[in-house]
Kinemage of the C-alpha trace (Angstrom):
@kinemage 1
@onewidth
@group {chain A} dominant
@subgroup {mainchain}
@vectorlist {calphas} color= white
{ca unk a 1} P 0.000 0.000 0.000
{ca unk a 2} L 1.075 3.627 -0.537
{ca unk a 3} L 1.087 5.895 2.666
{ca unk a 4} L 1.236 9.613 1.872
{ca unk a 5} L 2.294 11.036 5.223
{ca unk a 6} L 2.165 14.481 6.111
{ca unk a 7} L 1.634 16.968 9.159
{ca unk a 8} L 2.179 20.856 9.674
{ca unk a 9} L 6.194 21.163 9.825
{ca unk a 10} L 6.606 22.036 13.220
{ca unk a 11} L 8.773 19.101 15.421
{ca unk a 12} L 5.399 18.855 18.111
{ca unk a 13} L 3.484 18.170 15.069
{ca unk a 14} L 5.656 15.470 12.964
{ca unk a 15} L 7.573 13.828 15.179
{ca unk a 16} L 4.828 12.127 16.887
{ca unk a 17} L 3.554 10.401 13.198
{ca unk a 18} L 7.103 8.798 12.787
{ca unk a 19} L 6.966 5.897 15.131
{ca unk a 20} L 3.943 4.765 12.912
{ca unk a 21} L 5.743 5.547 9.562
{ca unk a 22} L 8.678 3.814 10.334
{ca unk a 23} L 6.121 0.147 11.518
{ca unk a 24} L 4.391 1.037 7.796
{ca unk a 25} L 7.725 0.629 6.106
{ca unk a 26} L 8.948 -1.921 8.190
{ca unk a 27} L 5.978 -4.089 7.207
{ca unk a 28} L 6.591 -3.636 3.410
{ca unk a 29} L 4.543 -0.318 2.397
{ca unk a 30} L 5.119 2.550 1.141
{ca unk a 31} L 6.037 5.402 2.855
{ca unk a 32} L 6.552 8.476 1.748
{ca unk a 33} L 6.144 11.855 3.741
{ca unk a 34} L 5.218 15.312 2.662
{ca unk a 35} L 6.586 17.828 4.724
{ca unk a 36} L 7.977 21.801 4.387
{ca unk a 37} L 11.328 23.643 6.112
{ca unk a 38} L 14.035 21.673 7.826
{ca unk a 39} L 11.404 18.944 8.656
{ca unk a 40} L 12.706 17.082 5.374
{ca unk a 41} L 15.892 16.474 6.577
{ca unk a 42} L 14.686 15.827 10.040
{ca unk a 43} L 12.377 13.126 8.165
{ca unk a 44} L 15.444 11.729 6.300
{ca unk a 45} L 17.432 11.279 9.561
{ca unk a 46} L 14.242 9.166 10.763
{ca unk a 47} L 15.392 6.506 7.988
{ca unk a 48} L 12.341 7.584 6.156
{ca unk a 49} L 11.787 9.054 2.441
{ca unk a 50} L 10.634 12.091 1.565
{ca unk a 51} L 9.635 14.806 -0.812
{ca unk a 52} L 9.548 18.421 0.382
{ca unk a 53} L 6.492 20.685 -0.267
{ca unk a 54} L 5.921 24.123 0.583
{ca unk a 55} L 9.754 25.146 0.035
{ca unk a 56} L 11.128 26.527 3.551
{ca unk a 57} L 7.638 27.005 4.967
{ca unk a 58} L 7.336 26.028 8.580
{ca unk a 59} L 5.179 26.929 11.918
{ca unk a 60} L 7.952 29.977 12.740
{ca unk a 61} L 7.840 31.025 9.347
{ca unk a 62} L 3.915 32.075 9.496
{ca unk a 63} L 3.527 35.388 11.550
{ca unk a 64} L 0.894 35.613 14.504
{ca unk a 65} L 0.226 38.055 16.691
{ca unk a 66} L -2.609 40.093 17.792
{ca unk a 67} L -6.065 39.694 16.186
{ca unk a 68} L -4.436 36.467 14.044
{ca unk a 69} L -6.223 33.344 15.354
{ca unk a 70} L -3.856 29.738 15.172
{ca unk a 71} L -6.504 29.095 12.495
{ca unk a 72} L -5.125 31.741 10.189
{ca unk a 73} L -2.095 30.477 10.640
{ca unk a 74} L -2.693 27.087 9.825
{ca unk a 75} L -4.615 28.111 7.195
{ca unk a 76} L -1.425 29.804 5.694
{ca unk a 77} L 0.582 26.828 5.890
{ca unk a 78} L -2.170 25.510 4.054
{ca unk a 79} L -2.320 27.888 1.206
{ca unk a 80} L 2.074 27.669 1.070
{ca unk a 81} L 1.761 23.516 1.038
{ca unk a 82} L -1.215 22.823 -1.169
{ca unk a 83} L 0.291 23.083 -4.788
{ca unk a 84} L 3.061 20.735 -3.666
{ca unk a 85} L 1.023 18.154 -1.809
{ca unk a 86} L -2.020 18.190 -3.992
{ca unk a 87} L 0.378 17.742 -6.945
{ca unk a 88} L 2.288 14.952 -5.921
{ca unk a 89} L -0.835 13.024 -4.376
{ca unk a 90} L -2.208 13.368 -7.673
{ca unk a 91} L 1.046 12.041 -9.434
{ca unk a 92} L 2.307 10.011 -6.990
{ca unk a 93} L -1.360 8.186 -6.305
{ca unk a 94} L -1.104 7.038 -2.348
{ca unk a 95} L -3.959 4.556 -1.430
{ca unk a 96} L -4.314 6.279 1.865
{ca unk a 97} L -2.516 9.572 3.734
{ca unk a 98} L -1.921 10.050 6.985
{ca unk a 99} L -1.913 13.420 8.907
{ca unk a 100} L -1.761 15.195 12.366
{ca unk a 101} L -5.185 17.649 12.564
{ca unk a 102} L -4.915 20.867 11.929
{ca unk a 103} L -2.779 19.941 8.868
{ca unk a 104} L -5.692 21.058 6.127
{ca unk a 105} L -3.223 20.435 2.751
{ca unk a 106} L -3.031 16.650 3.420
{ca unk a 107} L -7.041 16.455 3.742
{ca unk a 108} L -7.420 18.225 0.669
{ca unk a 109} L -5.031 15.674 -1.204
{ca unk a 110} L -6.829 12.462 0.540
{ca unk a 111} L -10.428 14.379 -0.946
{ca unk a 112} L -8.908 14.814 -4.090
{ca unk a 113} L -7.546 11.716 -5.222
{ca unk a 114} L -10.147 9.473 -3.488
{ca unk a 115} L -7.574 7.787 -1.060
{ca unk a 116} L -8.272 6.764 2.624
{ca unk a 117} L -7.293 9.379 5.273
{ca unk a 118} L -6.129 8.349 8.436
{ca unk a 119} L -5.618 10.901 11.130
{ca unk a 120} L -2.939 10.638 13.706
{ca unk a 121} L -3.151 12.733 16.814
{ca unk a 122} L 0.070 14.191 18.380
{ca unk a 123} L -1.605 14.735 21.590
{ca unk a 124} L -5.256 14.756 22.747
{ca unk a 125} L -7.508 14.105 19.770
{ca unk a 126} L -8.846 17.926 18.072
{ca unk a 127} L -12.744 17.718 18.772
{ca unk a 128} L -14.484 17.768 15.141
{ca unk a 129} L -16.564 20.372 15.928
{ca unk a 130} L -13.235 22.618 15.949
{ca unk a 131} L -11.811 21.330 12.932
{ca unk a 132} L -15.214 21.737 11.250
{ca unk a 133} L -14.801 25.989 12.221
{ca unk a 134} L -12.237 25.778 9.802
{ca unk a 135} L -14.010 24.588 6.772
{ca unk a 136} L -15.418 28.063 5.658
{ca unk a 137} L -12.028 29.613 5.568
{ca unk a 138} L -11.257 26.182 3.818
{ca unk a 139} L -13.679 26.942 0.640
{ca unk a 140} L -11.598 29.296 -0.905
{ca unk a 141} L -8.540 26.984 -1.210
{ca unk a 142} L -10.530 24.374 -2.012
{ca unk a 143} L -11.445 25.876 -5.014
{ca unk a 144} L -8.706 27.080 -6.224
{ca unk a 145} L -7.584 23.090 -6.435
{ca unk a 146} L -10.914 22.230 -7.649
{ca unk a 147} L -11.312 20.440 -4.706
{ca unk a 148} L -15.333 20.015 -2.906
{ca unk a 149} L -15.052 22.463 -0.063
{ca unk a 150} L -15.670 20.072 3.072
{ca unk a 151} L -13.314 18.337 5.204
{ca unk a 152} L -13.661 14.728 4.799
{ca unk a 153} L -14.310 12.633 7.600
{ca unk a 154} L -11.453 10.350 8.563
{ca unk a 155} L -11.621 6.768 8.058
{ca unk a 156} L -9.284 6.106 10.803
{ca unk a 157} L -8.644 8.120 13.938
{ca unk a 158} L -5.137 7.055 15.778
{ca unk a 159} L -4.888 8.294 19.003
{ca unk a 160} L -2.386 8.686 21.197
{ca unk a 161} L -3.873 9.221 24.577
{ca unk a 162} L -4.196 6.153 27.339
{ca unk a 163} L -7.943 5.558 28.096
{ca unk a 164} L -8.080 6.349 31.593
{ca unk a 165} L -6.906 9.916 31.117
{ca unk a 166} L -8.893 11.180 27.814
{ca unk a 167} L -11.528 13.681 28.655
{ca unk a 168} L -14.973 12.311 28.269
{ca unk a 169} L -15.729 15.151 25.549
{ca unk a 170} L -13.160 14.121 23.206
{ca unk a 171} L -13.950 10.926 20.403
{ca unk a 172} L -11.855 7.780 21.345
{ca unk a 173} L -9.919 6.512 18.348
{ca unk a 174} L -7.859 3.592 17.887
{ca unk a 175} L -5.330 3.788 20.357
{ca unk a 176} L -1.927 3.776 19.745
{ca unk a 177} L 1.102 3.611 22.362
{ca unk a 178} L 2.877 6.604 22.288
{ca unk a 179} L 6.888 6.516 21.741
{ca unk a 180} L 9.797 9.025 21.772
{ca unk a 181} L 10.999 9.652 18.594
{ca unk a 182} L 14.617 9.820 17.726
{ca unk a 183} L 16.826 10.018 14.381
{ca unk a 184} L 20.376 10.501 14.474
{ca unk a 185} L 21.752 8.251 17.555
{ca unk a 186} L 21.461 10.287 21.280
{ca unk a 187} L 23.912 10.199 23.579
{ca unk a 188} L 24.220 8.225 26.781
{ca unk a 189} L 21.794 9.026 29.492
{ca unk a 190} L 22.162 12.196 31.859
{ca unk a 191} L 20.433 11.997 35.162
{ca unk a 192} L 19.008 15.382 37.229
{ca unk a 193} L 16.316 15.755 39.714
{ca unk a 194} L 14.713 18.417 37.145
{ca unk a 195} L 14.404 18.352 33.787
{ca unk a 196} L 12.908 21.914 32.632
{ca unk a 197} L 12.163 22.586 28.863
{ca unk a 198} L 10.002 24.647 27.265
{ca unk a 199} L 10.171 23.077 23.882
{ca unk a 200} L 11.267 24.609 20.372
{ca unk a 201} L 9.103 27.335 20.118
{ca unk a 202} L 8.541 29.500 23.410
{ca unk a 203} L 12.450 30.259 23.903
{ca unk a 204} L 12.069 31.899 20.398
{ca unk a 205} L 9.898 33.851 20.983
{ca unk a 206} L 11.435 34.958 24.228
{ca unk a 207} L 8.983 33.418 26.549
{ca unk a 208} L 11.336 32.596 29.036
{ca unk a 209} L 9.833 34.464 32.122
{ca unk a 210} L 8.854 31.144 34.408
{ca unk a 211} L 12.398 30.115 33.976
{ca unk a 212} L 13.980 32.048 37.021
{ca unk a 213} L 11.850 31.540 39.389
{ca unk a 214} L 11.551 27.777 38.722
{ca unk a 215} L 15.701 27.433 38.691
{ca unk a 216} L 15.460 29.270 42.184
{ca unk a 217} L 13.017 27.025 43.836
{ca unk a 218} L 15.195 24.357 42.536
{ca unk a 219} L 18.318 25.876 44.245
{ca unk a 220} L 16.225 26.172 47.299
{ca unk a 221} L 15.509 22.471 46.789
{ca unk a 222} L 19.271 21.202 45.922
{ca unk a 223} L 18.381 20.105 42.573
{ca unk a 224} L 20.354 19.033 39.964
{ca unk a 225} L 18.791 20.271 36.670
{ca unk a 226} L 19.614 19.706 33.177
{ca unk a 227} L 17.695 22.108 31.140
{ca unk a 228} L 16.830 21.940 27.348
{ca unk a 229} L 15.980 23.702 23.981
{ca unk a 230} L 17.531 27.014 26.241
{ca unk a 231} L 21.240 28.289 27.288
{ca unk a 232} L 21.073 29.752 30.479
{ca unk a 233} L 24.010 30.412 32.668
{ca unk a 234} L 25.837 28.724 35.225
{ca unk a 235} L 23.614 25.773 34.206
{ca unk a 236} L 23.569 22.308 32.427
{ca unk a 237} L 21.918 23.730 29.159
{ca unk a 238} L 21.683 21.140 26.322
{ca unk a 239} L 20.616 22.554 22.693
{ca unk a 240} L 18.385 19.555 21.715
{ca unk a 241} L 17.991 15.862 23.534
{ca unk a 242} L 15.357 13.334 23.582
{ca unk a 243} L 13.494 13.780 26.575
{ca unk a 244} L 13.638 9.806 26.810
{ca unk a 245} L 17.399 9.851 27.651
{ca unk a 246} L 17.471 12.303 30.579
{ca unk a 247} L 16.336 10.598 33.583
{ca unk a 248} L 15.013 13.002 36.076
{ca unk a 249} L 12.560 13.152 38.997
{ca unk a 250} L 10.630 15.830 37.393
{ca unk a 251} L 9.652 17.461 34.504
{ca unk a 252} L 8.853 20.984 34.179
{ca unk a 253} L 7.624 22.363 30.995
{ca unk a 254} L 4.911 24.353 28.805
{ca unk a 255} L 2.631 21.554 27.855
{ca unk a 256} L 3.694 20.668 24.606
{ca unk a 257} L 2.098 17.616 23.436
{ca unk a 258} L 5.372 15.768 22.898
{ca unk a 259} L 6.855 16.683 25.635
{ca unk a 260} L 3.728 15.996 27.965
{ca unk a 261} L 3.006 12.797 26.432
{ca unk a 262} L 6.972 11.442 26.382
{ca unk a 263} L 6.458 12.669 30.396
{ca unk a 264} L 3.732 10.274 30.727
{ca unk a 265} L 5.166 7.419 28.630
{ca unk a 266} L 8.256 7.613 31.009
{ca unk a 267} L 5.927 7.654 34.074
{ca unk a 268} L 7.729 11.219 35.032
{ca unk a 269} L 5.784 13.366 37.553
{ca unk a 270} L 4.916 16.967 36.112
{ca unk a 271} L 4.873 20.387 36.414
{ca unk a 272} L 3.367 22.340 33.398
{ca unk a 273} L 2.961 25.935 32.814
{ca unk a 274} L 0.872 26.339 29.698
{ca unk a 275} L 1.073 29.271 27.309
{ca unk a 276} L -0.350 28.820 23.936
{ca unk a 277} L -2.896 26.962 21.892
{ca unk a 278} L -3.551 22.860 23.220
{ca unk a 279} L -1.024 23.347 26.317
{ca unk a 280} L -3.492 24.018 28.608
{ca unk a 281} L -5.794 21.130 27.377
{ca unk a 282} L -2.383 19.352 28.022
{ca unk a 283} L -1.930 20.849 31.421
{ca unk a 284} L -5.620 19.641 32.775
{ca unk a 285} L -5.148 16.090 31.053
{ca unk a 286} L -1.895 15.622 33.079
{ca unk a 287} L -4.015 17.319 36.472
{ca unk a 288} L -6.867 15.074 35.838
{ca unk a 289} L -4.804 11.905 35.640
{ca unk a 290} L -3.116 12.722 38.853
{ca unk a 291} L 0.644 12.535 36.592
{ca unk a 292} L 1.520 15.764 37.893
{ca unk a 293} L 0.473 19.629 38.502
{ca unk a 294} L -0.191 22.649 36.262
{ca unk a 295} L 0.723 26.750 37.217
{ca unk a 296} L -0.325 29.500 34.929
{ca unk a 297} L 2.817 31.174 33.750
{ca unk a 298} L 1.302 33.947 35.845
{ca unk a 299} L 1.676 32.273 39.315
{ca unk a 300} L 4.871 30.937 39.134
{ca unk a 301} L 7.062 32.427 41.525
{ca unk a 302} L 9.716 31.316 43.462
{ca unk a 303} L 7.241 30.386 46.113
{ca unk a 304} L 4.562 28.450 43.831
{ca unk a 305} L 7.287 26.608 42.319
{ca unk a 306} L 9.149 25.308 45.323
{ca unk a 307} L 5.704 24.379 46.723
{ca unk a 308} L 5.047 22.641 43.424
{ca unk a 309} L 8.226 20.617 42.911
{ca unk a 310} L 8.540 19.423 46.328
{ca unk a 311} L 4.769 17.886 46.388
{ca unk a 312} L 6.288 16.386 42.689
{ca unk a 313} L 9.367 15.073 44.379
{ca unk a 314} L 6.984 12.556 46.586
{ca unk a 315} L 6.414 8.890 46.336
{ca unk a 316} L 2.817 9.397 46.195
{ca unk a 317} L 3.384 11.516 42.666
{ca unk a 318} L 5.821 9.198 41.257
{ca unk a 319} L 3.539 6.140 41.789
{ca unk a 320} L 0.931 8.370 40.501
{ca unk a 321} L 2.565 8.821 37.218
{ca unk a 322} L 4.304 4.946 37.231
{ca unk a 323} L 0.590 3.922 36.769
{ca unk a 324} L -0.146 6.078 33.417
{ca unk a 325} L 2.971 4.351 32.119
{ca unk a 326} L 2.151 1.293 32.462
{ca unk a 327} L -0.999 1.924 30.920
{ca unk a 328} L 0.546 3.396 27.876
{ca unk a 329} L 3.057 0.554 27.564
{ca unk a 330} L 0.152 -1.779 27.535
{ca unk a 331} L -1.400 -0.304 24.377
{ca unk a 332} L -0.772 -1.175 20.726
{ca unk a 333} L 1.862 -0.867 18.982
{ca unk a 334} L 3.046 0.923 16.021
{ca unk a 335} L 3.631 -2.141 14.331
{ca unk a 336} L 0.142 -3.462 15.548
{ca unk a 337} L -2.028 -0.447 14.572
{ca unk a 338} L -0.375 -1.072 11.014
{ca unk a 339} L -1.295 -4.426 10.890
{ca unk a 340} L -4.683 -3.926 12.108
{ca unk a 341} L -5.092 -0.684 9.912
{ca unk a 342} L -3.103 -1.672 6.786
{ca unk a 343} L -2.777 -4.873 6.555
């Protein structure tokens, strides 16, 4: 079978989809992804194929800002990515593509062609009714590709969230066990008592401000803390790791969905201070499933935080979050939801 696989090139948003890539081509399809900016070569390192659309379009690349809603954004990437991807679905043929919601080009392609389209959360599944508030904006582009202006339903939903912990508002989908993804080699394991990232994108847009206080609770608290994605003196500051090969207590973060969700699958207790778009969703999922505690950037002081990470620091929340991983290691695999789903 031919897998088109695509997803809005931003690392939150693709790396997720390549544990389930990589099963597809392990098990004899092909794979071939779709994807804009560095995410190409990112994709390559994976071990996987690919064919860049969109030129050096990526998440960063599309301005927001006051009055401009993540939909408008999204919708840009949309508009940058849709000659590319609608052109090579209709050369290329794929029997089914796969993307991450709110990735609009790939749904488009799947409409176009007549192929299967199988969505792949990166996080929580996106309600439909929010995807659906889309579609109007959609009609334009979808006729400029002589496309029928409606998003089509999926005919698979893959999702990424243990059972337990999914809201009861969201649609469960065919679960999938979540796994870190890596592509060139990592090196050895570093231990700390705190881990504190706040992914790829905050830091560049210079939303740094829970940083201090959080490093001074943990020097109230004699922790040892690696921190990520940020250089920050007088501190272990590492450019880029996977979050699966520093072993900490704790993890303090913004709520990312990869980062959240490699938290859980490593049964890490958490403390998340959400700033934009799903983080807080993210931040009362990992409440709610008693894996750790959320702050609004707001309240986090020096006080809040040291209160926070030493109630994290407890048996109680370790064993807390040791039970969401086992859940999560006890659902499907990648290589199962492809046989199940593929064939």
């Amino acid at each position: 079978m031919r897998l088109l696989v695509t997803a809005c090139p931003a690392a939150s948003h693709f790396r997720p989809l390549v544990p389930f890539a990589r099963a597809a081509r392990a098990a004899g399809h092909d794979v071939l992804v779709a994807i804009g900016g560095g995410y190409a070569a990112q994709a390559s390192a994976c071990g996987l194929p690919v064919h860049p659309v969109g030129g050096d379009v990526s998440l960063l690349s599309v301005p927001g800002g006051p009055g401009r809603s993540g939909w408008a954004r999204m919708l840009e990437l949309a508009e940058r990515t849709a000659p590319d991807l609608l052109a090579l679905a209709r050369t290329w043929r794929p029997d089914a593509v796969v993307r991450t919601p709110p990735e609009f080009a790939g749904a488009l392609a799947a409409r176009a062609i007549g192929a299967r389209l199988l969505e792949h959360s990166f996080g929580l599944v996106m309600p439909r009714a929010r995807l659906l508030a889309a579609e109007r904006e959609l009609a334009a582009l979808s006729e400029i590709h002589g496309v029928r202006p409606r998003l089509p339903e999926p005919d698979a939903l893959i999702d990424l969230c243990p059972p337990s912990a999914r809201p009861a508002r969201l649609p469960a989908g065919i679960p999938l066990r979540f796994q870190p993804c890596r592509g060139e080699p990592a090196a050895g394991p570093r231990e700390a008592d705190l881990c504190l990232t706040l992914g790829t994108i905050l830091p560049r847009l210079g939303r740094t401000e829970v940083v201090p206080p959080v490093l001074a609770a943990a020097r109230d608290l004699g922790l040892r803390t690696v921190i990520l994605g940020m250089a920050v003196p007088g501190t272990l500051s590492l450019e880029w790791a996977p979050l699966d090969t520093v072993r900490c207590r704790v993890l303090a973060h913004h709520g990312g969905s990869g980062t959240t969700f490699s938290a859980l699958a490593a049964g890490v207790p958490q403390l998340v201070m959400p700033h934009l778009t799903d983080q807080p969703d993210n931040a009362a999922l990992v409440e709610s499933a008693g894996a750790g505690m959320a702050l609004e950037p707001s309240r986090v002081t020096r006080t809040s935080a040291r209160e926070a990470l030493a109630r994290l620091l407890s048996p109680g929340a370790a064993a807390a979050a040791g039970r969401l991983r086992a859940e999560i290691s006890a659902m499907p695999s990648p290589a199962d939801v492809v046989r199940d789903l593929l064939g």
